[in-house]
C-alpha atoms as an extended CHARMM CRD file, in Angstrom:
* protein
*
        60  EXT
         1         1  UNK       CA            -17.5030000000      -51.2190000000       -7.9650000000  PROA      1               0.0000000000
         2         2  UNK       CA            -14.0190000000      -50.6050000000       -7.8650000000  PROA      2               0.0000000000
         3         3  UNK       CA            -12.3370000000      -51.3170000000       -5.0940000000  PROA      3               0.0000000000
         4         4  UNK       CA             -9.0600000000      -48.9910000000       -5.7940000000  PROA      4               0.0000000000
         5         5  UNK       CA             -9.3130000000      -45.8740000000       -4.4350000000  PROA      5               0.0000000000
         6         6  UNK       CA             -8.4860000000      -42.9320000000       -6.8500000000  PROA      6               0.0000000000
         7         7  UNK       CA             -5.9440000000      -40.3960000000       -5.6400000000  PROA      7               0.0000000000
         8         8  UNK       CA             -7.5060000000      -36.9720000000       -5.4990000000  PROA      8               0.0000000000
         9         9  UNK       CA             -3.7800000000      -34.8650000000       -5.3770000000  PROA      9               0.0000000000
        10        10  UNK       CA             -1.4130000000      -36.1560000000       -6.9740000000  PROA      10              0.0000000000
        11        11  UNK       CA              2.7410000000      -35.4620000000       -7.7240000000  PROA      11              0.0000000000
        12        12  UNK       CA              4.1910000000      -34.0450000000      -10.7250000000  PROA      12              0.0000000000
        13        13  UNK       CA              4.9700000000      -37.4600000000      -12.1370000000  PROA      13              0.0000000000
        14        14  UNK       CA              1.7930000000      -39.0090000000      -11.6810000000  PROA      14              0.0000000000
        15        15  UNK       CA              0.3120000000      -35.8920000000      -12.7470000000  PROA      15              0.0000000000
        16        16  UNK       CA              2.1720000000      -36.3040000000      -16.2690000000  PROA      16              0.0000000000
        17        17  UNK       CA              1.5240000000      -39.7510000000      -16.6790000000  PROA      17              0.0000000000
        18        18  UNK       CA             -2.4340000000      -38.9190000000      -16.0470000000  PROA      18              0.0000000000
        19        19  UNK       CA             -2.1880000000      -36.4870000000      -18.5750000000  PROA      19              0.0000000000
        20        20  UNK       CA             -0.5320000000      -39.0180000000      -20.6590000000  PROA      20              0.0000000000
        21        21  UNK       CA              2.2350000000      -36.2810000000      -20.9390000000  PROA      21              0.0000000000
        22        22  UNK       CA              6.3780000000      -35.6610000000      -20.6870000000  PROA      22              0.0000000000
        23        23  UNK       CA              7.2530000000      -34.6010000000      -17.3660000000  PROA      23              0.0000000000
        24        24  UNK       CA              8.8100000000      -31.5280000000      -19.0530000000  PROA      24              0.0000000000
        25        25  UNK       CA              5.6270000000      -30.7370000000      -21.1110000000  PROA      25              0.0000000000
        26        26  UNK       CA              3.7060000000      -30.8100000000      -17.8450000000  PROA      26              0.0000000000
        27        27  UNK       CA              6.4340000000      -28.3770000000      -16.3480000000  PROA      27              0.0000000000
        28        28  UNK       CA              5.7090000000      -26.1040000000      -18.8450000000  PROA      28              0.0000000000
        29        29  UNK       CA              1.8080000000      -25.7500000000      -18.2740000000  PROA      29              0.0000000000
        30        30  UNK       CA              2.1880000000      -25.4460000000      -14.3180000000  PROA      30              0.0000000000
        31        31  UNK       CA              5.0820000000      -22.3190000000      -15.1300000000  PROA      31              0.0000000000
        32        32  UNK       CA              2.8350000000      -20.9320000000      -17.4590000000  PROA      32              0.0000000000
        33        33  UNK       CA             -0.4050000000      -20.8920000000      -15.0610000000  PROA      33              0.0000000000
        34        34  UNK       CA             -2.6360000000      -22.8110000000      -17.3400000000  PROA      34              0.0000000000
        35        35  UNK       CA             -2.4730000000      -25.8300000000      -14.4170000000  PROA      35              0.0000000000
        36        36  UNK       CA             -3.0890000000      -25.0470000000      -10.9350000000  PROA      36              0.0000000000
        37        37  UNK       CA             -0.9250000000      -26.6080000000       -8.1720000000  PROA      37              0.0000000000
        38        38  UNK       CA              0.1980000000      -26.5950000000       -4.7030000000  PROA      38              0.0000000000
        39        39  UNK       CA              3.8390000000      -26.3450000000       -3.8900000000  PROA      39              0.0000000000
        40        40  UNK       CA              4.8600000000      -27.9970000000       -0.4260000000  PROA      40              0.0000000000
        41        41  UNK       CA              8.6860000000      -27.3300000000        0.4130000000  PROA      41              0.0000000000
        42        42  UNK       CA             10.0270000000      -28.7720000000       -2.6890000000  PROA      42              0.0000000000
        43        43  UNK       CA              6.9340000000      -30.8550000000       -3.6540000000  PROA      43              0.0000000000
        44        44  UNK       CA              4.3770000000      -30.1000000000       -6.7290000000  PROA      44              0.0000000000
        45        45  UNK       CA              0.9610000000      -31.4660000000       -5.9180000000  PROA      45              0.0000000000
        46        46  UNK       CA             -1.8730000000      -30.8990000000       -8.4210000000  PROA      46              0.0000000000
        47        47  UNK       CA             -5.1810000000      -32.0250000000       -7.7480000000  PROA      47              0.0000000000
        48        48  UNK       CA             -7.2560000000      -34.6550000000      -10.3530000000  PROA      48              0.0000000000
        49        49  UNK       CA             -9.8450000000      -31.8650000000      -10.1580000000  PROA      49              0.0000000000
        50        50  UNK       CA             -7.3880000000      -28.9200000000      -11.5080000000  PROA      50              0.0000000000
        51        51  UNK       CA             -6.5040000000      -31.7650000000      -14.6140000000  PROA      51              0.0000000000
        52        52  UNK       CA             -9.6610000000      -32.1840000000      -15.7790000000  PROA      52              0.0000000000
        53        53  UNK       CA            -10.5290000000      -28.6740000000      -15.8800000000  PROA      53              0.0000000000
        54        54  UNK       CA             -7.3140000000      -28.2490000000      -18.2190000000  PROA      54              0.0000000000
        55        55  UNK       CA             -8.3480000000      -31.5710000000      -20.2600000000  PROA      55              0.0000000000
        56        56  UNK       CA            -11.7960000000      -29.7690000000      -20.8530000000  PROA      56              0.0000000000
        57        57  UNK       CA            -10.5680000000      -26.4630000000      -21.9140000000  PROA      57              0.0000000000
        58        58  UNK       CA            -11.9620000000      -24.5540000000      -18.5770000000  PROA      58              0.0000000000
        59        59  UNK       CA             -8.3560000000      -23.5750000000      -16.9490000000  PROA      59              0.0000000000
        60        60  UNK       CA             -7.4200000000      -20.0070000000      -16.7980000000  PROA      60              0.0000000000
């Protein structure tokens, strides 16, 4: 078992480097709606959940 526990939000940067992404690249799919997120005062926070939909194809 691991014994890490796995973020389930996560910021814009860690979000990008999940996604094995640019930070700019990952900018692009939040402004354009095909990645769900949270904005809290000047914080992005997407959730793992919302990431995997968009590696699998289901966002939208």
């Amino acid at each position: 078992m691991n014994t890490e526990t796995q973020k389930l939000i996560l910021n814009a940067k860690e979000a990008a480097e999940y996604l094995g992404i640019a930070k700019n690249t990952l900018a692009k799919l939040l402004n354009s709606g095909e990645i769900k997120f949270v904005r809290v005062d000047r914080r992005i926070l997407i959730t793992i959940e919302a990431l995997n939909k968009w590696l699998q194809g289901e966002s939208k």
